[in-house]
C-alpha positions as CSV (number, residue, x, y, z in Angstrom):
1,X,42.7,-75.5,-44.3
2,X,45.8,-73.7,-44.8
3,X,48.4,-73.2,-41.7
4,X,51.7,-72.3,-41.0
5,X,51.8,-74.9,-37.4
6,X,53.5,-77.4,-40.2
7,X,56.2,-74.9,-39.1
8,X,55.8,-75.6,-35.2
9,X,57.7,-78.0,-33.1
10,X,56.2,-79.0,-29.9
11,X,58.4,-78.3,-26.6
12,X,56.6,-78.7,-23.2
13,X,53.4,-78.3,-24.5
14,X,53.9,-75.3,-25.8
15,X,53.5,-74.1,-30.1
16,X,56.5,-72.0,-31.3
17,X,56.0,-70.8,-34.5
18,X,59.5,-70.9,-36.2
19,X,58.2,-68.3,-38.6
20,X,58.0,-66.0,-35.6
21,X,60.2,-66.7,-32.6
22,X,58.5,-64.0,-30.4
23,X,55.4,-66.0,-30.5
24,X,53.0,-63.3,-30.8
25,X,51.1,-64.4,-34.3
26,X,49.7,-67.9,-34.4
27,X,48.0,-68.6,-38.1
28,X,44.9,-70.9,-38.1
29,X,43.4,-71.0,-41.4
30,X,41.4,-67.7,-41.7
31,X,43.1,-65.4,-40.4
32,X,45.7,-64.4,-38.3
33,X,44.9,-64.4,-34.6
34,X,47.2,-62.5,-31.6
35,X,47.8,-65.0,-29.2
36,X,45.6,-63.7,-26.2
37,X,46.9,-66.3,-23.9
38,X,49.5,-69.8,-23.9
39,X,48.6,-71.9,-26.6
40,X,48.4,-75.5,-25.1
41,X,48.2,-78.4,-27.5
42,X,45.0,-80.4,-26.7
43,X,45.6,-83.3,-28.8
44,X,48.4,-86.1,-29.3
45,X,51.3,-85.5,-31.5
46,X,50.0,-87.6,-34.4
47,X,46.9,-85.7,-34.8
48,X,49.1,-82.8,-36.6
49,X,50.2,-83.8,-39.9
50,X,52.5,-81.1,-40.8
51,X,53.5,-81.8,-44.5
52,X,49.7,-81.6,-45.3
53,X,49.6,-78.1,-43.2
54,X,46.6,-79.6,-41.7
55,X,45.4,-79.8,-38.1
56,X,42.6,-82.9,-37.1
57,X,41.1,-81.4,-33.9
58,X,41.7,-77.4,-33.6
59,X,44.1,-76.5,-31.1
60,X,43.3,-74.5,-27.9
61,X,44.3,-71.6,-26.1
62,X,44.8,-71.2,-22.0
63,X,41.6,-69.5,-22.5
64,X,39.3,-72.5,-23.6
65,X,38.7,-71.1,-26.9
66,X,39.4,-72.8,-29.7
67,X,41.3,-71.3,-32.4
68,X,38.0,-70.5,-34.9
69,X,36.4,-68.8,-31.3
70,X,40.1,-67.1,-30.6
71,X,39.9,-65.5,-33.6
72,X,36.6,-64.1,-33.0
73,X,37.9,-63.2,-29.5
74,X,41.0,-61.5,-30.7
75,X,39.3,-59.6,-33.6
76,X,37.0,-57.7,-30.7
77,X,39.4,-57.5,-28.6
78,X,41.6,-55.7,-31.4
79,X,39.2,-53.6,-32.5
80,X,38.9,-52.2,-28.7
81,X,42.8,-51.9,-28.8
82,X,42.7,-49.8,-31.3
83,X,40.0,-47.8,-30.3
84,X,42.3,-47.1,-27.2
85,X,45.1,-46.2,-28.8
86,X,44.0,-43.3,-31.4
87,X,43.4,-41.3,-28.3
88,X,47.1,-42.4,-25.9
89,X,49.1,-42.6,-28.9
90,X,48.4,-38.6,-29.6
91,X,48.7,-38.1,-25.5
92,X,51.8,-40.3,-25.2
93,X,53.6,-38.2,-28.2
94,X,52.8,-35.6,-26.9
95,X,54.2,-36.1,-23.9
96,X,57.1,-38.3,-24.1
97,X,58.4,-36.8,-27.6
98,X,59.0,-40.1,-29.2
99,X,58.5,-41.6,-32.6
100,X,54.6,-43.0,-33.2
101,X,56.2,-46.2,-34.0
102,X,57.6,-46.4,-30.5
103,X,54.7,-44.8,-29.0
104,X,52.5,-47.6,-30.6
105,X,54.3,-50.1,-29.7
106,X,55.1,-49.1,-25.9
107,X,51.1,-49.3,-25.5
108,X,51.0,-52.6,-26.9
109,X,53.7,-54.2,-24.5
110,X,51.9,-53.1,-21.6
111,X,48.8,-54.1,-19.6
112,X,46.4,-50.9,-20.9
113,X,42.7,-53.0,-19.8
114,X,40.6,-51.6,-16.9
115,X,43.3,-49.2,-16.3
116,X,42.7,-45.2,-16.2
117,X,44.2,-43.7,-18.8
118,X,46.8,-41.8,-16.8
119,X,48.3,-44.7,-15.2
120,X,48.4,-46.3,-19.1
121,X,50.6,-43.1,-19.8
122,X,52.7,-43.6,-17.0
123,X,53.3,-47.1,-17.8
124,X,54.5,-46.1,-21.2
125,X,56.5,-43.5,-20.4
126,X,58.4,-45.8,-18.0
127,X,58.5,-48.2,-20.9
128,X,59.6,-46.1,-23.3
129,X,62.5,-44.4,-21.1
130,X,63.3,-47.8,-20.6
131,X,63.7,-48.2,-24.1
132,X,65.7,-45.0,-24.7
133,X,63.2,-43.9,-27.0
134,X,61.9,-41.0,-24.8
135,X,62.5,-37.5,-24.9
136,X,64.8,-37.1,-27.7
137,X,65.7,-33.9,-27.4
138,X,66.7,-34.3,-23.5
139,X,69.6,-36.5,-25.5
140,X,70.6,-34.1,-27.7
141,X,70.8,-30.9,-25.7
142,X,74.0,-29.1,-25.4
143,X,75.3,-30.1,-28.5
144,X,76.7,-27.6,-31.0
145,X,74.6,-26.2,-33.6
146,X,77.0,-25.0,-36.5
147,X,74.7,-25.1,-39.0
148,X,70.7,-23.8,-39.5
149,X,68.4,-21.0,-42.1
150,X,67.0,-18.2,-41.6
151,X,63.6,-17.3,-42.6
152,X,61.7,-14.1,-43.9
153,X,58.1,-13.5,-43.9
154,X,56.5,-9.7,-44.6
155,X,53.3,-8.1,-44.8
156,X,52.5,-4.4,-45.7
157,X,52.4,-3.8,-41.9
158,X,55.1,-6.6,-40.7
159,X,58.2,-8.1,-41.3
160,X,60.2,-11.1,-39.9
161,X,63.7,-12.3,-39.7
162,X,64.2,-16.0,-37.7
163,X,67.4,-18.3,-37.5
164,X,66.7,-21.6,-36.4
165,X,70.3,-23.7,-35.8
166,X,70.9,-27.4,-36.1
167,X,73.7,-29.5,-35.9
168,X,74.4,-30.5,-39.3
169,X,73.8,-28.7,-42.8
170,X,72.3,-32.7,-43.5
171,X,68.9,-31.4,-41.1
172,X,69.1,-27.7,-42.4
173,X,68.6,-29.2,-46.1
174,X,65.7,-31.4,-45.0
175,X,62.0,-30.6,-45.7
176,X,60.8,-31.1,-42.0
177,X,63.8,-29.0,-41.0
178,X,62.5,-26.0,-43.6
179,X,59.0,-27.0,-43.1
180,X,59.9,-26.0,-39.4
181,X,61.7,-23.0,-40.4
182,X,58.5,-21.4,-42.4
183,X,56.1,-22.2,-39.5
184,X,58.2,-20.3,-37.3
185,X,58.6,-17.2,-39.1
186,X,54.5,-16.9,-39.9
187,X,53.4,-18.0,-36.2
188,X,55.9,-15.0,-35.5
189,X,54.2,-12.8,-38.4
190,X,50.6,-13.5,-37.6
191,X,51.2,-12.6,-33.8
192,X,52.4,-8.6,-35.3
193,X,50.3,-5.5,-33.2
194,X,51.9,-2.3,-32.3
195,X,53.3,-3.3,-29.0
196,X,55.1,-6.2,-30.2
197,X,59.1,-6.2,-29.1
198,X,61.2,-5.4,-31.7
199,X,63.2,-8.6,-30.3
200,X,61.7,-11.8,-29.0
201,X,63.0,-14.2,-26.6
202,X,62.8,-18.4,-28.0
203,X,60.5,-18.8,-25.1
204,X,58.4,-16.2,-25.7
205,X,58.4,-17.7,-29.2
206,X,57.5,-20.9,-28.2
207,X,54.7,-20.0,-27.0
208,X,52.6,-18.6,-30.2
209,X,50.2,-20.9,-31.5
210,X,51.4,-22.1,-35.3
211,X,49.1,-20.6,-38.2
212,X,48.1,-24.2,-39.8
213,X,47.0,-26.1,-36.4
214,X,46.3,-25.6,-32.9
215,X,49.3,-26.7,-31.5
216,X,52.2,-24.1,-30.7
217,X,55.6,-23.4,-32.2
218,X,56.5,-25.6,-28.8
219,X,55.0,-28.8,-30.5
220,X,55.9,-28.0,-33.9
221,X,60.0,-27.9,-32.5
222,X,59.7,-31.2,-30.2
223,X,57.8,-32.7,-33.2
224,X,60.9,-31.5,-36.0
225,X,63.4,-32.7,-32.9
226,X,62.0,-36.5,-33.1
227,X,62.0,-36.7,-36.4
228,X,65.5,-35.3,-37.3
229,X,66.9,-36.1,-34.6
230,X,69.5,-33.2,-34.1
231,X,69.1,-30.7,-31.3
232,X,67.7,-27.2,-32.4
233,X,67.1,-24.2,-31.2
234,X,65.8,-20.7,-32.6
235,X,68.4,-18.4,-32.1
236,X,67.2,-15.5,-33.5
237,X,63.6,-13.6,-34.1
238,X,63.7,-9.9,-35.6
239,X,59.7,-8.3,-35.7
240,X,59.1,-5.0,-36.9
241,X,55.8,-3.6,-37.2
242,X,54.5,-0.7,-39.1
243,X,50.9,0.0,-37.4
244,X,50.2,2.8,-35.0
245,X,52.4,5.3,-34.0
246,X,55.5,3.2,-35.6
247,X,54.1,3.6,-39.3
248,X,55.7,5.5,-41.6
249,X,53.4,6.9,-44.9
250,X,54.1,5.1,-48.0
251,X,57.0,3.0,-46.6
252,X,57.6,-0.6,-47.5
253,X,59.4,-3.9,-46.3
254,X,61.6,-5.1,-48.9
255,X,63.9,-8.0,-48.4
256,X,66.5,-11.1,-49.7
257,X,67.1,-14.0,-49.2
258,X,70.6,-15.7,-50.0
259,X,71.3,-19.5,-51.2
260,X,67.6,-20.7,-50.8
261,X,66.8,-23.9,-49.2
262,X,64.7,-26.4,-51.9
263,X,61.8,-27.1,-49.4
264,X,61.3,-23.1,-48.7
265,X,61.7,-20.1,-50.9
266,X,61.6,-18.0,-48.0
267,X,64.5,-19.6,-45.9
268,X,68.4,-20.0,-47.1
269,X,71.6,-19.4,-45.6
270,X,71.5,-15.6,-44.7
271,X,68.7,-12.9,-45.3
272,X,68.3,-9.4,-45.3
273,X,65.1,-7.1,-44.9
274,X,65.0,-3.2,-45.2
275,X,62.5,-0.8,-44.7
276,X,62.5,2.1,-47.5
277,X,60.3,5.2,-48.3
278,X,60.4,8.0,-50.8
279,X,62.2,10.9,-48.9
280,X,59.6,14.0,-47.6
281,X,57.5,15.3,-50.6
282,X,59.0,13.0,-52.9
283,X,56.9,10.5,-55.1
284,X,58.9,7.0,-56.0
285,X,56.6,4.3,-57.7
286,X,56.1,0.8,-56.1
287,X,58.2,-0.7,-58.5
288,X,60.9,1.6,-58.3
289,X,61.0,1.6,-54.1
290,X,60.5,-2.7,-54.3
291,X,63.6,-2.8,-56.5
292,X,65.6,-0.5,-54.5
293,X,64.8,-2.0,-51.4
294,X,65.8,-5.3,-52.9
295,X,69.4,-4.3,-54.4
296,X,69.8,-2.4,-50.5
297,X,68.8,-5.6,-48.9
298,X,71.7,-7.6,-51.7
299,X,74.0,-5.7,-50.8
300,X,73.7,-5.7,-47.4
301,X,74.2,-10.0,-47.0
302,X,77.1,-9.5,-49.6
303,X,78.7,-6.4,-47.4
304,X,77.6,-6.8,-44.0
305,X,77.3,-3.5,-42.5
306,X,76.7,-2.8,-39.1
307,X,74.9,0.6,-38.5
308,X,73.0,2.6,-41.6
309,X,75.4,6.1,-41.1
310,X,78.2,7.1,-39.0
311,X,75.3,9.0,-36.6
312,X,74.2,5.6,-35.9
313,X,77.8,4.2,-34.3
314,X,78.4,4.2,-30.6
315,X,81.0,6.5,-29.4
316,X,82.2,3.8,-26.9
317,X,83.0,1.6,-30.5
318,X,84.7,4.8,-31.7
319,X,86.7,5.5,-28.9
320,X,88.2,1.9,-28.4
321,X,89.0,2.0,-32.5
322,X,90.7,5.1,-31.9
323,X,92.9,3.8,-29.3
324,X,93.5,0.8,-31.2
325,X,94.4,2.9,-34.1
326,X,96.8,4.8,-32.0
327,X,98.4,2.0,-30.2
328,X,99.4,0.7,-34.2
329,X,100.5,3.7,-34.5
330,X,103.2,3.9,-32.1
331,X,104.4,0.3,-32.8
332,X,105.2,1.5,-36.4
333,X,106.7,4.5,-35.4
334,X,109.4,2.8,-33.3
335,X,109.8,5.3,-30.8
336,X,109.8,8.0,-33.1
337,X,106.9,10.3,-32.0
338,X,105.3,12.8,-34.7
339,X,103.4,16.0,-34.1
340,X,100.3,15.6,-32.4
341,X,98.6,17.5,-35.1
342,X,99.6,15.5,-37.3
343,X,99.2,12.1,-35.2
344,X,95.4,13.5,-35.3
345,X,95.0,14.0,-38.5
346,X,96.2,10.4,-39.6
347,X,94.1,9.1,-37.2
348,X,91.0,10.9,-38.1
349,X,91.5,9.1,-41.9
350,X,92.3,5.9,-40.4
351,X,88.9,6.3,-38.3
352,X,87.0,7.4,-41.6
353,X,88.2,5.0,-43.5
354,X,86.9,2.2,-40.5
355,X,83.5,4.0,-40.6
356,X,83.4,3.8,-44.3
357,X,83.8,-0.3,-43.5
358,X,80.7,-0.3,-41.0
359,X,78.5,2.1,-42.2
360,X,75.6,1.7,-45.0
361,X,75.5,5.2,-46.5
362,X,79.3,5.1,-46.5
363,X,79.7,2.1,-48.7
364,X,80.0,1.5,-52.5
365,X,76.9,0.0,-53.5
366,X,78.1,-3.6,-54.3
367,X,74.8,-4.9,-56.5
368,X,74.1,-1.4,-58.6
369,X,76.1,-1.2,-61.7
370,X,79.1,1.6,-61.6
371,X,79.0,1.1,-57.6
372,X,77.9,4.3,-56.7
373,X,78.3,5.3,-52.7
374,X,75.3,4.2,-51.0
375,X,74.1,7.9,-49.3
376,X,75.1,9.5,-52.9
377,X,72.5,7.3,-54.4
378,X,69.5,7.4,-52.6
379,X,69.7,10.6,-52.5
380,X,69.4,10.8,-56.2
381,X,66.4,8.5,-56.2
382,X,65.0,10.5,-53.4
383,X,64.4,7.1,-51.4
384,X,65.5,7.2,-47.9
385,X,66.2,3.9,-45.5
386,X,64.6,4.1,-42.7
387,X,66.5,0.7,-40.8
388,X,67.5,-2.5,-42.2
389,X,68.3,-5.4,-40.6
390,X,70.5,-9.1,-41.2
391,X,70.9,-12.7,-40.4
392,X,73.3,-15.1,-41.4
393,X,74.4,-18.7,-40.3
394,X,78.5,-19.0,-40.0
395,X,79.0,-16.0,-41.5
């Protein structure tokens, strides 16, 4: 029979396989058998006669079992192993983090028989630690993240907006990295009811339960961690509902999304999301409203405005822009000091002109042709906007 001991040289009575210098695969002629103890040679050197690649008396093992019976052994034993390991290979990634690969093999280096399953999972935690396979992301935490998507997800009734940051742009391009992204933004979608926060904090994220398993956005991010091996975070998460008392008749989420990843049409680089309805008494078709809302929601990743109208802007952000206004002012007057009437007035056109900057309904439409101001032209569609909303990684 065929065997690769030709291969072996003899040293203290022990077979090393030159094939395999870890020793852990022994080839009789069958099969391949895992050494389950030392093999010890049982018969004299000139019994092997290795350019043949046969053996005259089968070898042994520590155990008494000759190589035909080892293989029997091992076989049953294997089968058991693996048996074992279905269920503390899921438990140990789980836990620990790590790659399956390492998982597996951190169960096969140590002594898992007649042992209770929690002290197997100990054992291989401490192995794998060892190892530096553990824990990824306990590695990779408090590293930048420069780089990430954002996601959008809407129903008739709900809308979402997530950034999740990375590191690099090379795990925001990935499909586990997008894959993420998407499962993320409908774990967030699907958990939509009337008392839902407008805002929601990562851990309260975290928490959901994903839409395609029973695991929770938790496991889906330690899982992404492993296997891109950046740290990542979500950054951002934006729900609005339209249920209950917060619905508005006939209204509609409309959104964008900017520079599309390739492993999700519904995550890219920056995204908008608007919520637009025909204005009291008015009657706008769907098609009309969807294509409005979508131009509004273009415009608003190209122009990045900050509140919808000037009602909308803080009068602590006014009054600091004032003073900042004044303060040029006076640089650029060199000591010369105008009428305060007139000082006023300049600054009151200076301060427009800022609004005009920061406010939706004061822009120039950027996406409809002839760039009509933004206010001006819903008005003539009779479409108003109720709120809109923006993400955007390094803007």
């Amino acid at each position: 029979m065929t065997s690769n001991l030709s291969l072996a040289t003899r040293r203290g009575g022990r077979i090393f396989s030159l094939a395999n210098k870890n020793k852990r695969n022994l080839s009789c002629g069958r099969c391949l058998v895992s050494s389950v103890g030392v093999h010890q040679e049982s018969t004299p050197r000139s019994s092997w006669r290795g350019n043949e690649s046969l053996v005259s008396s089968p070898p042994t093992y520590s155990t008494g079992l000759s190589v035909s019976s080892a293989c029997s052994y091992s076989t049953t034993a294997a089968i058991c192993q693996a048996k074992l390991d279905l269920s503390l290979v899921k438990e140990l990634r789980k836990r620990s983090g790590a790659p399956i690969v390492d998982c597996k093999k951190a169960l096969q280096e140590i002594d898992v028989a007649d042992t209770e399953t929690e002290v197997v999972l100990q054992r291989a935690l401490d192995w794998l630690r060892q190892h530096g396979a553990a824990k990824a992301s306990s590695k990779l935490q408090g590293r930048a993240q420069a780089d990430g998507l954002v996601a959008l997800s809407s129903t008739d009734t709900a809308a979402v907006l997530v950034q999740v940051a990375s590191e690099t742009d090379f795990a925001s391009k990935s499909e586990t990295f997008g894959q993420f992204v998407d499962t993320v933004a409908k774990a967030v979608l699907e958990s939509a009811n009337e008392s839902t926060p407008e805002r929601l904090s990562e851990d309260s994220v975290l928490a959901l339960p994903t839409t395609s398993s029973s695991s929770t956005v938790k496991d889906a991010l330690d899982e992404a961690i492993v296997a891109i091996r950046e740290n990542l975070s979500i950054s951002k998460v934006i729900l609005w509902t339209n249920v209950g008392s917060k619905a508005v008749p006939n209204s509609r989420f409309v959104g964008y999304v900017h520079n599309r990843t390739d492993h999700s049409p519904n995550a890219g680089s920056a995204a908008a999301i608007v919520q637009v309805a025909p204005m009291d008494k008015a009657t706008v078709d769907e098609s009309t409203l969807q294509e409005i809302g979508k131009k509004l929601a273009m415009h608003i990743v190209a122009a990045r405005p900050l509140y919808k109208s000037a009602q909308d802007v803080p009068d602590s952000v006014l009054d600091k822009e004032r003073e900042i206004l004044r303060l040029e002012m006076e640089q650029q007057e060199g000591g010369k000091k105008k009428p305060d009437e007139l000082v006023e007035k300049i600054l009151n056109g200076k301060l427009q002109k800022y609004l005009g900057g920061i406010c939706m309904d004061l822009q120039k439409h950027m996406i409809e042709e002839g760039n009509p101001v933004i206010g001006k032209y819903l008005k003539q569609h009779k479409v108003q906007l109720l709120r809109f909303e923006s993400m955007e990684i390094n803007p």
